[in-house]
PDB file of N, CA, C and O in Angstrom:
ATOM      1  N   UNK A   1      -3.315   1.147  -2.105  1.00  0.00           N
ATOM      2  CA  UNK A   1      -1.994   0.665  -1.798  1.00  0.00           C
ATOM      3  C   UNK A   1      -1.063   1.811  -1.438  1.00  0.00           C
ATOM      4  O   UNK A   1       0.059   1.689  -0.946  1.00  0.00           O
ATOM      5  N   UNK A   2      -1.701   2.966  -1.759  1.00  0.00           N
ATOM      6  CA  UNK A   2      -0.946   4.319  -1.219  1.00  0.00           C
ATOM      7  C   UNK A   2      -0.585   4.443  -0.175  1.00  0.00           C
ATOM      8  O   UNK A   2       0.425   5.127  -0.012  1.00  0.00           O
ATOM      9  N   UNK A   3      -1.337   3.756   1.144  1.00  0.00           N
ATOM     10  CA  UNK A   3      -1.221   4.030   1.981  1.00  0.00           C
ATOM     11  C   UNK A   3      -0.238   3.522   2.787  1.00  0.00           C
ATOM     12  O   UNK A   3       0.033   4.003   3.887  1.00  0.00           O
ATOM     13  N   UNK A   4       0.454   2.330   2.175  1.00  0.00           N
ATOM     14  CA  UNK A   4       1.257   1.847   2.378  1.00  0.00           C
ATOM     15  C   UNK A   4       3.430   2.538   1.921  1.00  0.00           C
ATOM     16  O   UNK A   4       4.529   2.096   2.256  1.00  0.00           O
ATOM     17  N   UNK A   5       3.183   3.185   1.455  1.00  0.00           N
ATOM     18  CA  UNK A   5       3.818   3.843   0.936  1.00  0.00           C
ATOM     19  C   UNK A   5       4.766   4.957   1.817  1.00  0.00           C
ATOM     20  O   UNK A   5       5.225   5.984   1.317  1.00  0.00           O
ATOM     21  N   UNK A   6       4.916   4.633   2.903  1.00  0.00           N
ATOM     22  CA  UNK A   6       5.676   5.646   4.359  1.00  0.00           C
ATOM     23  C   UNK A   6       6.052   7.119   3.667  1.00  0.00           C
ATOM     24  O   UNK A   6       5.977   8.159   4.321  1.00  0.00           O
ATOM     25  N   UNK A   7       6.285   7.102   2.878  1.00  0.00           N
ATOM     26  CA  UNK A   7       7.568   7.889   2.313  1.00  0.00           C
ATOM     27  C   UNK A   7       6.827   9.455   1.583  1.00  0.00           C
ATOM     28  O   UNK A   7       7.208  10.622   1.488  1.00  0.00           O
ATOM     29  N   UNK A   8       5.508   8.629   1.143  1.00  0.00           N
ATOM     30  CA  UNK A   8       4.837   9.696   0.290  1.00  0.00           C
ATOM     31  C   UNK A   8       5.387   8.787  -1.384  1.00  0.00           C
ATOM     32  O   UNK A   8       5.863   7.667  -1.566  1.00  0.00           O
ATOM     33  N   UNK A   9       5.162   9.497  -1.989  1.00  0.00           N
ATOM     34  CA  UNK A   9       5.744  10.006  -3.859  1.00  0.00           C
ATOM     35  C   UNK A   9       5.506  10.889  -4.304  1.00  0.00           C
ATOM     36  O   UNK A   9       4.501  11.492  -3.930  1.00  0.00           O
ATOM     37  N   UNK A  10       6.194  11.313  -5.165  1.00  0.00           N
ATOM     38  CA  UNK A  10       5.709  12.476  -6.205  1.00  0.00           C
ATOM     39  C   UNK A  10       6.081  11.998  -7.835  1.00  0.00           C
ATOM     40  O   UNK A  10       7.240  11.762  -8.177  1.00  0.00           O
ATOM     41  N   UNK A  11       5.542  11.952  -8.264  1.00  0.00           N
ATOM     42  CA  UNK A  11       5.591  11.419  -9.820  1.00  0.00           C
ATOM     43  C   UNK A  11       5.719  12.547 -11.038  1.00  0.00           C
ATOM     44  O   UNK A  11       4.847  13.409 -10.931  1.00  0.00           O
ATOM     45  N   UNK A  12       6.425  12.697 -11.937  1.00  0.00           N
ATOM     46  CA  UNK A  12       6.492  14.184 -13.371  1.00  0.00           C
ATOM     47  C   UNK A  12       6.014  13.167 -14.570  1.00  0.00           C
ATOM     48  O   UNK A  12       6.746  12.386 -15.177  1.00  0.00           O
ATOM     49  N   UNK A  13       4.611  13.369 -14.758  1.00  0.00           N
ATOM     50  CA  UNK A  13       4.481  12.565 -16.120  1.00  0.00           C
ATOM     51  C   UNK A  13       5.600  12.966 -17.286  1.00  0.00           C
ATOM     52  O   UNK A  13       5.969  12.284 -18.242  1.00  0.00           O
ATOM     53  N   UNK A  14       5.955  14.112 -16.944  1.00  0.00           N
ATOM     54  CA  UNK A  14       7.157  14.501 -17.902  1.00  0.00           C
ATOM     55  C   UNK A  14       8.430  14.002 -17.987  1.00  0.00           C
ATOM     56  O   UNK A  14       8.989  14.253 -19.055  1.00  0.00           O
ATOM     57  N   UNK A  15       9.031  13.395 -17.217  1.00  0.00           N
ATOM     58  CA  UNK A  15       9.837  12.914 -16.446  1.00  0.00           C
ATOM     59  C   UNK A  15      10.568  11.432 -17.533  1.00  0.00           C
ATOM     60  O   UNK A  15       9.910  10.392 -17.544  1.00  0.00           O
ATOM     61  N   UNK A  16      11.541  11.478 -18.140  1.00  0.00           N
ATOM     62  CA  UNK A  16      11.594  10.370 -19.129  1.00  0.00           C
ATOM     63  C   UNK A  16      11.467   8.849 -18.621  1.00  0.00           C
ATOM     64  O   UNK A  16      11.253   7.846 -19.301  1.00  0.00           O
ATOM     65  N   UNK A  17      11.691   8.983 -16.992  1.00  0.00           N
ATOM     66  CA  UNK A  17      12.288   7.171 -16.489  1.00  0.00           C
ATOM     67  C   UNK A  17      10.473   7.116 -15.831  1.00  0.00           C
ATOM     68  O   UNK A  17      10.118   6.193 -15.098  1.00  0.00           O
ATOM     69  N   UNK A  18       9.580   8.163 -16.220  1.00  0.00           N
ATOM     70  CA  UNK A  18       8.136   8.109 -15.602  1.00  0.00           C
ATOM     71  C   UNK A  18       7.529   6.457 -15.246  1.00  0.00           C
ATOM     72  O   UNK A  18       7.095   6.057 -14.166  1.00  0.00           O
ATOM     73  N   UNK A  19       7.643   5.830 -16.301  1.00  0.00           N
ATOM     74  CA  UNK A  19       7.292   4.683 -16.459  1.00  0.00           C
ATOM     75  C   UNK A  19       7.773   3.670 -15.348  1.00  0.00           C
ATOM     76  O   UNK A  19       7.097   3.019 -14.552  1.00  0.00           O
ATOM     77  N   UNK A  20       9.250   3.732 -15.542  1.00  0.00           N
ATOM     78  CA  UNK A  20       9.901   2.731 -14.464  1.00  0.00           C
ATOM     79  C   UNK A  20       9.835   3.390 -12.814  1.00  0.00           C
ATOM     80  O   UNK A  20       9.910   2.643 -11.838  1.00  0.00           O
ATOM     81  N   UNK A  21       9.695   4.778 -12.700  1.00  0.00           N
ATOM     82  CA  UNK A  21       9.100   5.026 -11.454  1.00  0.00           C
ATOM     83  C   UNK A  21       7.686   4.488 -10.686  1.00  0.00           C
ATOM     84  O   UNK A  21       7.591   4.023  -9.550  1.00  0.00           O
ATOM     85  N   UNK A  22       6.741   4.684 -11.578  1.00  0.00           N
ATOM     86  CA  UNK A  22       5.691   4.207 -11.007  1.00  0.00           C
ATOM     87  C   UNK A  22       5.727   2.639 -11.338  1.00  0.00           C
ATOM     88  O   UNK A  22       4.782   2.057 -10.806  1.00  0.00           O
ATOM     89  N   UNK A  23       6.523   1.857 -12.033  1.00  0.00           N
ATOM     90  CA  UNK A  23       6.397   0.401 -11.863  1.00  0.00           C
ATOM     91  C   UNK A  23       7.324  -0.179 -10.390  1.00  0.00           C
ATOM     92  O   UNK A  23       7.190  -1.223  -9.752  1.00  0.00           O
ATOM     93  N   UNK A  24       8.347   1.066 -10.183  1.00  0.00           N
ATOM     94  CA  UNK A  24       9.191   0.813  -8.847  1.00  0.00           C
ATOM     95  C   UNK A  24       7.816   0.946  -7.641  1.00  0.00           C
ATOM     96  O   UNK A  24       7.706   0.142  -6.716  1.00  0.00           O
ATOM     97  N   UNK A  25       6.943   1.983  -7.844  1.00  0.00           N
ATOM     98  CA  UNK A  25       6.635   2.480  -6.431  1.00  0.00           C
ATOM     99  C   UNK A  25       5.736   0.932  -6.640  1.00  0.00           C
ATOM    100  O   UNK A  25       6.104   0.000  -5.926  1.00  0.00           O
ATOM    101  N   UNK A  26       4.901   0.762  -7.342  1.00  0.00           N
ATOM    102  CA  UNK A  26       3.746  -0.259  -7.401  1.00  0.00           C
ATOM    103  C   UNK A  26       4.400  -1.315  -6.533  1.00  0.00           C
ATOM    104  O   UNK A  26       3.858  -1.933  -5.616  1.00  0.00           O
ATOM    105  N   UNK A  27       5.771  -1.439  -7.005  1.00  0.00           N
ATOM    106  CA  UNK A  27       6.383  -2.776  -6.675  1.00  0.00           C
ATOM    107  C   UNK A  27       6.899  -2.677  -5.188  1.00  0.00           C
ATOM    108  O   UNK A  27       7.117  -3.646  -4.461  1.00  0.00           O
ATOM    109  N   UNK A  28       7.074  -1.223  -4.823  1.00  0.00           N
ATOM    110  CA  UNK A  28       7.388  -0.865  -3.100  1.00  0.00           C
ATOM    111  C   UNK A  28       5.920  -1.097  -2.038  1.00  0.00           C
ATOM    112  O   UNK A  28       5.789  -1.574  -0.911  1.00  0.00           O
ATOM    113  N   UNK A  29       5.143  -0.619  -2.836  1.00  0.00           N
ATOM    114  CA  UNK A  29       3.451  -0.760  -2.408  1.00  0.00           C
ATOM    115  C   UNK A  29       3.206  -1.999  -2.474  1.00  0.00           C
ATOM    116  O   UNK A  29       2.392  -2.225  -1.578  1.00  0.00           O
ATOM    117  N   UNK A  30       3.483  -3.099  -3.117  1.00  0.00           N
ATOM    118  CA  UNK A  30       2.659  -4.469  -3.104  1.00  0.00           C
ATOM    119  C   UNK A  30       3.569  -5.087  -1.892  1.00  0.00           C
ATOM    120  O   UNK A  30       3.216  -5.628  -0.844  1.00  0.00           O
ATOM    121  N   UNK A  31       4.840  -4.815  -2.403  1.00  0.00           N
ATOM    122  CA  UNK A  31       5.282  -5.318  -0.926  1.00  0.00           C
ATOM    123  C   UNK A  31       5.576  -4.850   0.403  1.00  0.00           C
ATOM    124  O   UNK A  31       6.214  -5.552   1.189  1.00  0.00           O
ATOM    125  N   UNK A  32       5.187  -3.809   0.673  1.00  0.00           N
ATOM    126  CA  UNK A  32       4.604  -2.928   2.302  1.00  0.00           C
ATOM    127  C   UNK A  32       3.616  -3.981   2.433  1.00  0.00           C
ATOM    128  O   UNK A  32       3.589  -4.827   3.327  1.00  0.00           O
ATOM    129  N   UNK A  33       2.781  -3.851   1.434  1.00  0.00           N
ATOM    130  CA  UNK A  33       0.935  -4.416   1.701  1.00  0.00           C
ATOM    131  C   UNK A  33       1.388  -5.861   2.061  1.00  0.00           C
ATOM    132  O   UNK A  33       1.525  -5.915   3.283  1.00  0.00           O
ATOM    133  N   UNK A  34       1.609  -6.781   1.606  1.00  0.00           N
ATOM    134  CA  UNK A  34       2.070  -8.185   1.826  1.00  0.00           C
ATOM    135  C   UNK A  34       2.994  -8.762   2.765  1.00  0.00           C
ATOM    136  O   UNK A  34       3.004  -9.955   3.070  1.00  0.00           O
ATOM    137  N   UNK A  35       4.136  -7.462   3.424  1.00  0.00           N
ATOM    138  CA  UNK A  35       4.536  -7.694   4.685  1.00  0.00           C
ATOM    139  C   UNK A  35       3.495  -7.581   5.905  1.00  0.00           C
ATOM    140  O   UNK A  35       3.260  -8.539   6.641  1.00  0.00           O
ATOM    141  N   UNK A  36       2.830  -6.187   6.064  1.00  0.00           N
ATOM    142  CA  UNK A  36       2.019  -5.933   6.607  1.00  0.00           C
ATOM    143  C   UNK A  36       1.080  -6.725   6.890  1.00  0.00           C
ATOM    144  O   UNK A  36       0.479  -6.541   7.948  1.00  0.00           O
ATOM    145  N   UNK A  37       0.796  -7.549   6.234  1.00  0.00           N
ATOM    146  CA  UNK A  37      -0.561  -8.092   6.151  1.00  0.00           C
ATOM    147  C   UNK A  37      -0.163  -9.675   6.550  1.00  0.00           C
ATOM    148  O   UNK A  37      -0.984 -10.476   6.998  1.00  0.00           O
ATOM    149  N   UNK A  38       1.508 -10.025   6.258  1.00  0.00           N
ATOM    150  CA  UNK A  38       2.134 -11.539   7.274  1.00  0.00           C
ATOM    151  C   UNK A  38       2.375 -11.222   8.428  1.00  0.00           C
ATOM    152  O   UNK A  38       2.372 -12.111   9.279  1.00  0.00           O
ATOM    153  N   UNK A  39       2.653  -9.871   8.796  1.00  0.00           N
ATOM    154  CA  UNK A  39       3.633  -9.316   9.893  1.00  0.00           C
ATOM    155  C   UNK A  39       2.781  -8.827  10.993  1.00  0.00           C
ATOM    156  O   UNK A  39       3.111  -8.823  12.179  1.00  0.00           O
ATOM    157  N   UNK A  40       1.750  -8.449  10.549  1.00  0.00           N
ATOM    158  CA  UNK A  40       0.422  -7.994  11.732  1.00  0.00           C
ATOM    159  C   UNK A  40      -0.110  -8.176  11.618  1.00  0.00           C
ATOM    160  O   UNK A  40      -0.973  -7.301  11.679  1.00  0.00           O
ATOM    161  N   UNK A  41      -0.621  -9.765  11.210  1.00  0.00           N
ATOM    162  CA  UNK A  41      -2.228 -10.061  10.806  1.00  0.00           C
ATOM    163  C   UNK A  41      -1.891 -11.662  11.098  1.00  0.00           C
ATOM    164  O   UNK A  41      -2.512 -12.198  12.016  1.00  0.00           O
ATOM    165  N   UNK A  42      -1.036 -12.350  10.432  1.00  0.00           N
ATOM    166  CA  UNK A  42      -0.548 -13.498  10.099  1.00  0.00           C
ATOM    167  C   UNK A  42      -1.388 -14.277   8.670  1.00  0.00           C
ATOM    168  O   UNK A  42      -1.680 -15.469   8.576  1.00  0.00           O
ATOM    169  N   UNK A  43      -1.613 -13.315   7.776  1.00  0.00           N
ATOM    170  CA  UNK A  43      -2.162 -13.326   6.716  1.00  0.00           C
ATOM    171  C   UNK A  43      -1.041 -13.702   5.229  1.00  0.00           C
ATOM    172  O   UNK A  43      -0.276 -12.867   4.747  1.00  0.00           O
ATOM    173  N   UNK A  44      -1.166 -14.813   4.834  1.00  0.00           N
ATOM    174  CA  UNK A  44       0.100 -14.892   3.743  1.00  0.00           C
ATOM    175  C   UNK A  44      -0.842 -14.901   2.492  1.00  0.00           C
ATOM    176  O   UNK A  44      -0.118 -15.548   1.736  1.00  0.00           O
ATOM    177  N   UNK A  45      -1.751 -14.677   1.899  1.00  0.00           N
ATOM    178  CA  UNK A  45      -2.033 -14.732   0.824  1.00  0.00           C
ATOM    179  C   UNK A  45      -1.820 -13.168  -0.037  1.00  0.00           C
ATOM    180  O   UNK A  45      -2.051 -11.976   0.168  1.00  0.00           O
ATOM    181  N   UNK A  46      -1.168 -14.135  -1.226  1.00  0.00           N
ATOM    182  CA  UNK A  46      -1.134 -13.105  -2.583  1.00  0.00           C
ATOM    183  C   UNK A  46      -1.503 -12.541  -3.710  1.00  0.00           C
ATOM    184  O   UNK A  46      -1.031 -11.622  -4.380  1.00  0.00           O
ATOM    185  N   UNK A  47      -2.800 -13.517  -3.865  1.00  0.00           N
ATOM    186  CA  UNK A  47      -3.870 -13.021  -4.786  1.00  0.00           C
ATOM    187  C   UNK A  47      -4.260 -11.783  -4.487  1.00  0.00           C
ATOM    188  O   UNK A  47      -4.127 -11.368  -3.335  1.00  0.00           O
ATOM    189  N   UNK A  48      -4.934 -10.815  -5.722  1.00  0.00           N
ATOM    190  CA  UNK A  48      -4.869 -10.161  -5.484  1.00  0.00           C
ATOM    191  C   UNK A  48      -6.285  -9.919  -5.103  1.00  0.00           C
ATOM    192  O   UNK A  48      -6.566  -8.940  -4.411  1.00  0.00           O
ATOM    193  N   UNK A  49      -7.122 -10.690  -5.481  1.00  0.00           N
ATOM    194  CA  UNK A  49      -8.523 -10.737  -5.072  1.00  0.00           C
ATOM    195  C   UNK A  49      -8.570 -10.982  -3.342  1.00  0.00           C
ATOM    196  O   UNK A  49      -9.174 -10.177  -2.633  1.00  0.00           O
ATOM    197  N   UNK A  50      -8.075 -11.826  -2.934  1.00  0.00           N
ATOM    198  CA  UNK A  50      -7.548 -12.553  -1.380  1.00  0.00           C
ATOM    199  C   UNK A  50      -7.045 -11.311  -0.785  1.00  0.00           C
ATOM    200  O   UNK A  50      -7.301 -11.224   0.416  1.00  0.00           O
ATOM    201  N   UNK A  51      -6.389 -10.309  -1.301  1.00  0.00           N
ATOM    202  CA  UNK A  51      -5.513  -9.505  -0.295  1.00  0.00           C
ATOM    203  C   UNK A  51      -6.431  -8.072  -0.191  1.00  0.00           C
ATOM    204  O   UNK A  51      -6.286  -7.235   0.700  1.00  0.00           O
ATOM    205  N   UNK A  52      -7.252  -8.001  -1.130  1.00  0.00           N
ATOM    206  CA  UNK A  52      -8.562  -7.343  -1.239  1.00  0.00           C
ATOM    207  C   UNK A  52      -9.515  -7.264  -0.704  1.00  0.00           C
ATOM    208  O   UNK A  52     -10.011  -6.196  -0.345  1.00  0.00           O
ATOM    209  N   UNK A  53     -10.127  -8.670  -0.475  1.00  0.00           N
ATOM    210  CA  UNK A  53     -10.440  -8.714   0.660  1.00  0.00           C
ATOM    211  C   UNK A  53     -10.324  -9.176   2.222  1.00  0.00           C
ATOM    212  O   UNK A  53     -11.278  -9.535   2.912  1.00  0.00           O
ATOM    213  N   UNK A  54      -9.397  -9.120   2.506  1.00  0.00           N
ATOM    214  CA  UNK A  54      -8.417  -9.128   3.729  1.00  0.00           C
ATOM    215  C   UNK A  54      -8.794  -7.559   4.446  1.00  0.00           C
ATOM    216  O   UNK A  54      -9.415  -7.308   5.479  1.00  0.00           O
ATOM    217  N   UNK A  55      -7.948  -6.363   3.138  1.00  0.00           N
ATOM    218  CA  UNK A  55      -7.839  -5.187   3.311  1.00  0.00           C
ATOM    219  C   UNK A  55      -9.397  -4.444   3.719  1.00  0.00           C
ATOM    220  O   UNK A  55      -9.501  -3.617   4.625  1.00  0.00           O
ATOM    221  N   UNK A  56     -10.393  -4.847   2.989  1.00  0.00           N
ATOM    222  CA  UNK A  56     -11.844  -4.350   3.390  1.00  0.00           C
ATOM    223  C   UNK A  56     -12.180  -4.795   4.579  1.00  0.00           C
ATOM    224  O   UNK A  56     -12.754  -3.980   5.302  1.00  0.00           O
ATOM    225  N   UNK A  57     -11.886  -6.433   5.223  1.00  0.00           N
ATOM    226  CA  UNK A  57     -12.467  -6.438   6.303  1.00  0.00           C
ATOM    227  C   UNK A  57     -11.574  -5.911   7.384  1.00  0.00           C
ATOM    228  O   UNK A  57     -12.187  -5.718   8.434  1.00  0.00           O
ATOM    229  N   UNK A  58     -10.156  -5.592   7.426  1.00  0.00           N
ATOM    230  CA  UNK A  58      -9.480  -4.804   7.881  1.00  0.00           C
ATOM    231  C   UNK A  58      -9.897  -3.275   8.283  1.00  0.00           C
ATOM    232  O   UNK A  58      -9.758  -2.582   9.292  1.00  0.00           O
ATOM    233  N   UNK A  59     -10.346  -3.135   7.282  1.00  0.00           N
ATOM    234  CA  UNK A  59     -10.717  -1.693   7.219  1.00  0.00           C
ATOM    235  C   UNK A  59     -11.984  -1.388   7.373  1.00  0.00           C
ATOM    236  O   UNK A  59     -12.340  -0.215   7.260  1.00  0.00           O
ATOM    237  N   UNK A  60     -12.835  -2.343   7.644  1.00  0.00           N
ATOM    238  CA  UNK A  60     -14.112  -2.280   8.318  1.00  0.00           C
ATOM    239  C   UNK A  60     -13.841  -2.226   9.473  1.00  0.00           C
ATOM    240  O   UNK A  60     -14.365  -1.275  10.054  1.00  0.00           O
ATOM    241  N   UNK A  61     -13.070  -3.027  10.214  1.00  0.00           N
ATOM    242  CA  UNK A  61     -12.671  -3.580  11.636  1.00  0.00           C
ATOM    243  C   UNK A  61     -12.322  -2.127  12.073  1.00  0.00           C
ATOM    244  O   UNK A  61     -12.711  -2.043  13.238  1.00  0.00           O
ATOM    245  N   UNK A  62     -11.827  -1.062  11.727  1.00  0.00           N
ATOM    246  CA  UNK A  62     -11.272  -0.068  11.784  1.00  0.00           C
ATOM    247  C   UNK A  62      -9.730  -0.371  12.535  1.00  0.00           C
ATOM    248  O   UNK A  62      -9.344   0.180  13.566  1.00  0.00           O
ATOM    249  N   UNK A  63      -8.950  -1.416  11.716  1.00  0.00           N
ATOM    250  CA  UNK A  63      -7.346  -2.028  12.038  1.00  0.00           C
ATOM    251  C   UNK A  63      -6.665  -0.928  11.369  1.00  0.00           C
ATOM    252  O   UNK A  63      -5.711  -0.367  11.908  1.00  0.00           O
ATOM    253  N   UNK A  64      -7.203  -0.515   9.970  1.00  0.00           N
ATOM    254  CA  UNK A  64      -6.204   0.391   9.125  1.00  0.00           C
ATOM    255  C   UNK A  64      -6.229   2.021   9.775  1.00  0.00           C
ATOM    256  O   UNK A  64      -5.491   2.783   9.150  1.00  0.00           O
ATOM    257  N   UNK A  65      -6.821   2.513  10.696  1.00  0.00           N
ATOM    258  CA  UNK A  65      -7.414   4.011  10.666  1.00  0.00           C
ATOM    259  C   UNK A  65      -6.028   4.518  11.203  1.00  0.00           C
ATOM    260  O   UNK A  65      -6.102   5.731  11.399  1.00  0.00           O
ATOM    261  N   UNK A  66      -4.501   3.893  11.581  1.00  0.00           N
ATOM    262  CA  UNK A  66      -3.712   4.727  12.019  1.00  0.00           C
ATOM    263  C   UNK A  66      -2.957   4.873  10.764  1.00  0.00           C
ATOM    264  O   UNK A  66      -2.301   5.878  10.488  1.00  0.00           O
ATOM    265  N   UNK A  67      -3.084   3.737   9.944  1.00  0.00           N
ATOM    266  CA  UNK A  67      -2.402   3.706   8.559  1.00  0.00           C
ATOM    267  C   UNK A  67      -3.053   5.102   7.643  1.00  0.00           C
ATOM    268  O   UNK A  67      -2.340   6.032   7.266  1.00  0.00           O
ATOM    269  N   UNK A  68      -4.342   5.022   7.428  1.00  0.00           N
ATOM    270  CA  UNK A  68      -5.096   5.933   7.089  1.00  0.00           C
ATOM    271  C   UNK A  68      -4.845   7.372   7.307  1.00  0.00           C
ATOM    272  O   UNK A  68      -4.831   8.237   6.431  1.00  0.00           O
ATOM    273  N   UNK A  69      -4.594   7.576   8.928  1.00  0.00           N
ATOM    274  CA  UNK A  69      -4.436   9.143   9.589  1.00  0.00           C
ATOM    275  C   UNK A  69      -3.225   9.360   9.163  1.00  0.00           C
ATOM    276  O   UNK A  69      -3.180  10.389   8.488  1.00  0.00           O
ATOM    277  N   UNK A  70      -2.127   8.778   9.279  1.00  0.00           N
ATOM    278  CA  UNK A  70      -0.311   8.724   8.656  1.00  0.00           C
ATOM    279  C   UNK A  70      -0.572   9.134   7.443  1.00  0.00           C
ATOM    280  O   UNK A  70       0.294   9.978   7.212  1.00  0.00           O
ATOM    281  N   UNK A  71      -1.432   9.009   6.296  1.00  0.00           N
ATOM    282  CA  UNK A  71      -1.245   8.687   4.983  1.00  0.00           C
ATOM    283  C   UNK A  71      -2.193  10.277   4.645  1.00  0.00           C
ATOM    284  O   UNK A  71      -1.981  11.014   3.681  1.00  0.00           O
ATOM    285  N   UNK A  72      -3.101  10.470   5.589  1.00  0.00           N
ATOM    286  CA  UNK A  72      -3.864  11.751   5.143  1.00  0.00           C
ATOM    287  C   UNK A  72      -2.792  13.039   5.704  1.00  0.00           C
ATOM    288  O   UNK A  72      -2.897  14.059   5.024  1.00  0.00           O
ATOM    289  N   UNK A  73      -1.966  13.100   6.645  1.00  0.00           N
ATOM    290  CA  UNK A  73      -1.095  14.039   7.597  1.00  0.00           C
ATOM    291  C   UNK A  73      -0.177  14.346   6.264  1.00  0.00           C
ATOM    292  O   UNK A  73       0.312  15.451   6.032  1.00  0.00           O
ATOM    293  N   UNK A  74      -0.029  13.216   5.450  1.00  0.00           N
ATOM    294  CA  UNK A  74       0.980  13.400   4.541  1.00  0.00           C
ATOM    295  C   UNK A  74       0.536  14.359   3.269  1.00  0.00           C
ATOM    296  O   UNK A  74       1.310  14.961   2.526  1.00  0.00           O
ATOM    297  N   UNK A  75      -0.081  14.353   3.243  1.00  0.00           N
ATOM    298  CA  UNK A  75      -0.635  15.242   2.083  1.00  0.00           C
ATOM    299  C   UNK A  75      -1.309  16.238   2.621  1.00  0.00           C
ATOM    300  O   UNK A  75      -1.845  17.080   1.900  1.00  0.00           O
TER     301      UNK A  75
END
């Protein structure tokens, strides 16, 4: 779901609000993934099993590899 994530993150397990950061990003990531996936696919399901495999045959298809190259440039 990282890959969805435009922005990058950086996370400080040390960090006191640690917790509510990574429950924010999860919650920025599920919904990239679930626009993405109504918005260029015409795919509305929200299970998470369903959107799982959506994403594999996606990514077999080789649909995700510009998402992929964006997401590796970043790091």
């Amino acid at each position: 779901m990282k890959l969805f994530l435009a922005d990058g993150f950086a996370l400080d397990p040390a960090d006191a609000s640690y917790r509510d950061l990574v429950l924010e990003l999860g919650k920025r990531a599920e919904d990239a993934v679930l626009m993405y996936l109504k918005t260029q696919h015409g795919i509305n399901s929200r299970g998470s099993s369903a959107v799982l495999k959506h994403l594999q045959r996606l990514h077999s298809a080789g649909t995700l590899n510009a998402i992929i190259q964006c997401h590796q440039r970043l790091l």
